[in-house]
Structures are given as C-alpha cells and as structure tokens.
C-alpha positions, 0 to 999 in steps of 0.5 A: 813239770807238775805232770813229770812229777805225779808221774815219778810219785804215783808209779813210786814202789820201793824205798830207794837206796838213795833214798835212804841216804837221804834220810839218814843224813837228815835225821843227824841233823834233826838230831842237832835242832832245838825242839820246835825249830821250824823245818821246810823242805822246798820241793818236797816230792813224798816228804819221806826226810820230814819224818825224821824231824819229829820234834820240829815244826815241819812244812812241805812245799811242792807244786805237785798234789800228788807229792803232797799227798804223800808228804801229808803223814810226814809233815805237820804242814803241806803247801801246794806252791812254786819254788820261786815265789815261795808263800812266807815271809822273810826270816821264817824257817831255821832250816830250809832244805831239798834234794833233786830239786834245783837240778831241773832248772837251768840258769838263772832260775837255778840261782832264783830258787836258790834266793828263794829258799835263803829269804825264807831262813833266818839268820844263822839258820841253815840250808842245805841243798843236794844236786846229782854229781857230774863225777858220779860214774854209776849215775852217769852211765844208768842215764845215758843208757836209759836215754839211748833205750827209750829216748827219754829220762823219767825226771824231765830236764836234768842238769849234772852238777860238779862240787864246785859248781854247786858251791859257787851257786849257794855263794851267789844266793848269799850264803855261807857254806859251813861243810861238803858232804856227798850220799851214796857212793855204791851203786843202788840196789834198789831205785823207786820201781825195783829191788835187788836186795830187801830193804832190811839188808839195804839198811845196813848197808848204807853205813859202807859209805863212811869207808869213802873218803872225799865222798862229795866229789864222786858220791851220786849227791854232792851236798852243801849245808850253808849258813844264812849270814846276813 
C-alpha cells in the first residue's frame, strides 16, 4: 500500500478538479473553527485541504514519506503513522477528517480506522469523512475503462460506497452524523496527471455544483460530517 501511494504523489502534475472541491468544502469549515482548534487529516497524502485552516493547529498522518513531504508546506505537524493505530491520545483533536482513505480497506478494517479516528476526537468535536460514490456515473465509467485497457487501477484495492452504506459505517464508530453532502458532480476536466481547462477557469467552475440538488447520492464524493457524542 505505502508503494501504491509514492507512486500516485511522486508522478502528481495537476490540481484535480476534485481536488479543488475538496478544498473548498474545508475551507467553509475551517472558516466556522475557533482559532487554535487542533486540526488532523488521517491519511493525509499532499495535505493540500490543511492549508486552508490557517488559524488552527493542523497535523498530517499518513504512512507514505513522500505524502508527507509534500504535506510539510501545509501543515504545522507531519507524522508518519497507520491509520489504525494512530500515536495520540484519546480526546485530542476538535476535528478529524480524510477523503479517499477508508475506501481501500475492506470489512473490518473499514470500520476500525473509523474507531480510530473518533477516539482521537473530542467530545463534540467533529468528523468528517469522504468515500467514491457507488452511484457516481463518470467515476464509474473512467474506472472499469482503465481497468480493461491496462489491467490495473492506479489507487490499488478500491471499494465504491453508496450514502447509505457510509452512514451506517460512522453509525457503527459511534458517531452521530449532523449533515450529508456530496463534491463533484460534473465530470473532471482535469485529474492529478492531465488538464483539459487551465485551472484559473476550473476554479470558477466549481461553483456549478450548488445547481445539483441531493448531490450526495450521485456527486463522485459522498460525504458525512459527525459529531462525537460521547
């Protein structure tokens, strides 16, 4: 898995249009934290979403070094780590958070990072995870194509997850899901190794998706954000 993933940042050459979905939505968020809130992304990979919290502590944990060495100019803090047995202690961070992480472990390891990440949280603090949407047409289609032509999906073992399912997971973990939400509901024009539109008009366009209603059910991210009750 660690090879999968210097693979996927070392050969990275654009900013995705996901990626910048991904941004956005955690700059809102960051834009609703106190000041000094202590901020972890597990599974971090280029930490480019920990930018956007600039008046918070921010961590990135990931298992990959070259991840890291990326996350460095984001994040105030960078720890090599596994998500499953995380190095803090309990009640830690007001906010734990990750996207494209849980995917790639089947039951019940799926369910264990889960725990994981709410042990680390405090309580009434937050988490917020983003999985691939089962229902996600485009998504869909790009990865049984490029499976046919070279046999192999570049992000290794990858499991599709439906709103449903992802609420019932973080239910499990113990935690209480305040909102649903879904990122990117046209079809990209740019991934991490090629671009159809510069980004400066890619930027703009973003903003099309708050035309989509119920964007969680069919959007390429289908996303919780929970509240640790307990």
């Amino acid at each position: 898995m660690t090879q999968v993933w210097d693979n996927v940042w070392e050969n990275r050459k654009k900013i995705s249009d996901y990626s910048l979905h991904y941004y956005n939505f955690m700059k809102n968020f960051a834009d609703n934290l106190p000041e000094g809130a202590k901020v972890l992304e597990a599974g971090c990979g280029s930490g480019d979403t920990l930018a956007a919290f600039k008046k918070q502590e921010t961590y990135g944990l990931d298992l990959s070094k070259k991840s890291l060495a990326l996350a460095k100019k984001n994040a105030k803090h960078t720890v090599l780590g596994d998500i499953f047995k995380m190095p803090f202690k309990d009640n830690t961070f007001d906010l734990v958070y990750n996207s494209g992480v849980l995917e790639h472990f089947p039951e019940p390891n799926n369910l264990k990072a889960t725990k994981e990440m709410a042990r680390i949280t405090k309580k009434g603090g937050y988490v917020v995870i983003i999985l691939p949407n089962k229902y996600c047409f485009w998504y869909r289609a790009v990865k049984i194509a490029t499976i046919r032509l070279t046999g192999k999906w570049e992000f290794g073992y990858e499991e599709e997850y439906s709103l449903p399912r992802l609420k019932h997971l973080v239910r499990r973990a113990g935690l209480k899901i305040e909102k649903s939400f879904g990122l990117t509901v046209l079809p990209p024009f740019a991934t991490n190794r090629k671009e159809i539109l510069p980004l400066s008009v890619r930027k703009h366009l973003i903003h099309l998706d708050k035309l989509f209603p119920l964007r969680e059910y069919y959007a390429f991210g289908t996303g919780v954000i929970c509240k640790k009750i307990a």
